[in-house]
C-alpha atoms as an extended CHARMM CRD file, in Angstrom:
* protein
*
        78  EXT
         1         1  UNK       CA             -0.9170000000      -14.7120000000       -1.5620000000  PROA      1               0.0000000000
         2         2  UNK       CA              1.2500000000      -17.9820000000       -1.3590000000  PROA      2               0.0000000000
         3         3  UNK       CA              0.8120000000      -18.5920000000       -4.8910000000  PROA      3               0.0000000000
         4         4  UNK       CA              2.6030000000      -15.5500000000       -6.3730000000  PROA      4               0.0000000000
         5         5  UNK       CA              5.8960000000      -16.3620000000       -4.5820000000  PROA      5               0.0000000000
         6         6  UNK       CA              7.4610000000      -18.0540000000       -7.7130000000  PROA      6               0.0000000000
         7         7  UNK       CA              6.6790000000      -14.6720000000       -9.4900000000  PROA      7               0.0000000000
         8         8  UNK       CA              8.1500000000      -12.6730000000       -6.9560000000  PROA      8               0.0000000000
         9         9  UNK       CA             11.1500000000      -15.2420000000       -6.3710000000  PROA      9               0.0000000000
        10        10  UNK       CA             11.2540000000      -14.6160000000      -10.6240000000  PROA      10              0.0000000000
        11        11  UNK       CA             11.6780000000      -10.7870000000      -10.2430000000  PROA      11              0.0000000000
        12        12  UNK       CA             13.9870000000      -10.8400000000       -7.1400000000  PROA      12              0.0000000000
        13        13  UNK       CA             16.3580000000      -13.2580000000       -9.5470000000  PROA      13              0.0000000000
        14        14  UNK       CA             15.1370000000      -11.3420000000      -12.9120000000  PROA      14              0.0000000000
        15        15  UNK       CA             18.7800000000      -10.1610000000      -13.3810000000  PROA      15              0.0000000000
        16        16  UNK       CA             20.8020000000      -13.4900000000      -13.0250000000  PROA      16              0.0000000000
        17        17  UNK       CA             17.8420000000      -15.0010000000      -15.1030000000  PROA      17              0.0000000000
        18        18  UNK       CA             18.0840000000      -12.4800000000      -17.4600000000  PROA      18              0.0000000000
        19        19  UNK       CA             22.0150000000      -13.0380000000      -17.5170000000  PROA      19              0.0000000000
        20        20  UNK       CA             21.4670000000      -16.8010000000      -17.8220000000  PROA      20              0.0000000000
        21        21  UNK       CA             19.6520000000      -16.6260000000      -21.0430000000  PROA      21              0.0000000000
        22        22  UNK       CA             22.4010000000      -15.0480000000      -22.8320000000  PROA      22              0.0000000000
        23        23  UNK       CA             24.3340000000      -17.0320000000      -21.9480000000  PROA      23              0.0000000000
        24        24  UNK       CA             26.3320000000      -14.9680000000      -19.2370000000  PROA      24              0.0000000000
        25        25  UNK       CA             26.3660000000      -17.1520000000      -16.4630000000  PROA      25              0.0000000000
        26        26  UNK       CA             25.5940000000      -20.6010000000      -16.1630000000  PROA      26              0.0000000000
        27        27  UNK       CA             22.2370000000      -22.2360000000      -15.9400000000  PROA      27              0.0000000000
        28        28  UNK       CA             22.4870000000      -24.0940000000      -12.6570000000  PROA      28              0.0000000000
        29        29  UNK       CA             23.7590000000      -20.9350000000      -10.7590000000  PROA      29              0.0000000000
        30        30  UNK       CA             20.3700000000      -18.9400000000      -12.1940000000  PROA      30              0.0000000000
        31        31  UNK       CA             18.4480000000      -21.4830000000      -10.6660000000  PROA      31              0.0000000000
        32        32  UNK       CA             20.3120000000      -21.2980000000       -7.5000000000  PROA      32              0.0000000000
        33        33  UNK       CA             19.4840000000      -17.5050000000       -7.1190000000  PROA      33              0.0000000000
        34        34  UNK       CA             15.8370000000      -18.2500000000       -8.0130000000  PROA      34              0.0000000000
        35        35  UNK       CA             15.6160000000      -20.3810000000       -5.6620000000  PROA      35              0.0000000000
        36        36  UNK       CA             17.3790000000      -18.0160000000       -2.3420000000  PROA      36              0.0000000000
        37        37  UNK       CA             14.7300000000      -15.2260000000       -3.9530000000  PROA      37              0.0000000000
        38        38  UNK       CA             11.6180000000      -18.0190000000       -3.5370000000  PROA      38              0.0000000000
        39        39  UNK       CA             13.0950000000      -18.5810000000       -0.2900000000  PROA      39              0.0000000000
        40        40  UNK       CA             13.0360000000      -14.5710000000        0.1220000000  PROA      40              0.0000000000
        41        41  UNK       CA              9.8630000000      -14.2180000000       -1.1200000000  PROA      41              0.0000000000
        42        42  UNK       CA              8.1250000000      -16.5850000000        0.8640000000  PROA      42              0.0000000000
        43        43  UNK       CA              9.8580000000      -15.0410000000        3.6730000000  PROA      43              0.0000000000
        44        44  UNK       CA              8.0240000000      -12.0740000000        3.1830000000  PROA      44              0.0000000000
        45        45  UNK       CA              4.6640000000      -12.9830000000        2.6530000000  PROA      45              0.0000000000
        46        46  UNK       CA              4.7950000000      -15.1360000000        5.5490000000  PROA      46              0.0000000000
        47        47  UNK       CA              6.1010000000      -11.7560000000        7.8280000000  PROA      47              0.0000000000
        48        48  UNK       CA              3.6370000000       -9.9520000000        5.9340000000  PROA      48              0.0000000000
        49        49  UNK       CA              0.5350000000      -12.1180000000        6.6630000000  PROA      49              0.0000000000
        50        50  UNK       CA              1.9300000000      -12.0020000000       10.2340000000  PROA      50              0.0000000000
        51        51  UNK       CA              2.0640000000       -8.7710000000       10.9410000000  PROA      51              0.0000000000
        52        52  UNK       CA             -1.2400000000       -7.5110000000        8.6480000000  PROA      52              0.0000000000
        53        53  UNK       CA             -3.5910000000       -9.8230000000       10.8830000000  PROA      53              0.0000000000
        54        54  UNK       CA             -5.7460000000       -8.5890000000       13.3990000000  PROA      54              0.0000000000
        55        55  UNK       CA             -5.6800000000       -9.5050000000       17.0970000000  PROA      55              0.0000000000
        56        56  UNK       CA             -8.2530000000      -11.9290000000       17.6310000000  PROA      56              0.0000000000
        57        57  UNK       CA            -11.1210000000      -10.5640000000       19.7910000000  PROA      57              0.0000000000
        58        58  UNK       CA            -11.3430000000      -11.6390000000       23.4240000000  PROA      58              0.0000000000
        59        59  UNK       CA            -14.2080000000      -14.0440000000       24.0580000000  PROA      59              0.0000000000
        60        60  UNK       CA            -16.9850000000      -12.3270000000       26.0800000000  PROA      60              0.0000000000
        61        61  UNK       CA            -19.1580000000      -14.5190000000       27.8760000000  PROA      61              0.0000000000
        62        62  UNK       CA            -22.5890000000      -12.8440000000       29.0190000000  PROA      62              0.0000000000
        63        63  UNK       CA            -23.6010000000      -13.1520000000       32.5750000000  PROA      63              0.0000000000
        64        64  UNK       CA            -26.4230000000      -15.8730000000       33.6230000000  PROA      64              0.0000000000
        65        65  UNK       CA            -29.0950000000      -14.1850000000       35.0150000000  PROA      65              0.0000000000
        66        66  UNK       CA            -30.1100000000      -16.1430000000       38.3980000000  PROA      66              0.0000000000
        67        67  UNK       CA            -33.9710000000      -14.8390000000       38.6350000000  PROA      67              0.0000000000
        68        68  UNK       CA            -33.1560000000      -13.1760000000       41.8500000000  PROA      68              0.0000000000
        69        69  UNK       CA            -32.3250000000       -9.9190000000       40.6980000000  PROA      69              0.0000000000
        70        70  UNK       CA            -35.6930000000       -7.6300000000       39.8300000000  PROA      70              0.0000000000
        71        71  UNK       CA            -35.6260000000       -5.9840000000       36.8380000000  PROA      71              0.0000000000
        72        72  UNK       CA            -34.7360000000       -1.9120000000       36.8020000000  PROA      72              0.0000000000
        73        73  UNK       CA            -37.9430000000        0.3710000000       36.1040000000  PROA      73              0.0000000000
        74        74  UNK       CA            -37.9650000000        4.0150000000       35.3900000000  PROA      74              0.0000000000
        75        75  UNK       CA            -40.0070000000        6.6080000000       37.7310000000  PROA      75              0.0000000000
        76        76  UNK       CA            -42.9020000000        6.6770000000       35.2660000000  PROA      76              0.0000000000
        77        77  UNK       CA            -43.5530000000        3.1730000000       34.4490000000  PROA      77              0.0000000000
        78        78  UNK       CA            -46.7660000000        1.3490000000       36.1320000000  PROA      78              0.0000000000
C-alpha cells in the first residue's frame, strides 16, 4: 500500500501541479506542496494500516497432562 503514496501525494497536490505547468506558480513551490501531500499521504496509510489490523490472538498454551488423572467414561461404555 506504501507504494501508491507518490500517486496519492500527486492527487492531493494535483491542483498546484496542475497550476505549475501553466505556468501559474512557480516550479519549486509545486514541488513543495507535493511533497507536504507525500508527507500526508503516507500519514494516512500508515493510520490506516494501524487501525485496519487485527488484535493479535492471545497465545493458548494446552495443559500437560500428568498421567494421574483417569480418563472420563460415559455410563454405557465397558
Amino acid at each position: 500500500m506504501m507504494g501508491f503514496v507518490p500517486l496519492y501525494g500527486l492527487v492531493l497536490a494535483s491542483p498546484v501541479v496542475l497550476q505549475a505547468l501553466q505556468g501559474h506558480r512557480p516550479v519549486h513551490e509545486a514541488l513543495v506542496v507535493w511533497l507536504v501531500a507525500m508527507l500526508l499521504a503516507m500519514g494516512g496509510v500508515r493510520l490506516w494500516s494501524v487501525v485496519t489490523t487485527p488484535a493479535p490472538a492471545p497465545a493458548v498454551r494446552p495443559t500437560p497432562y500428568d498421567g494421574r488423572a483417569e480418563p472420563r467414561r460415559r455410563r454405557d461404555d465397558a
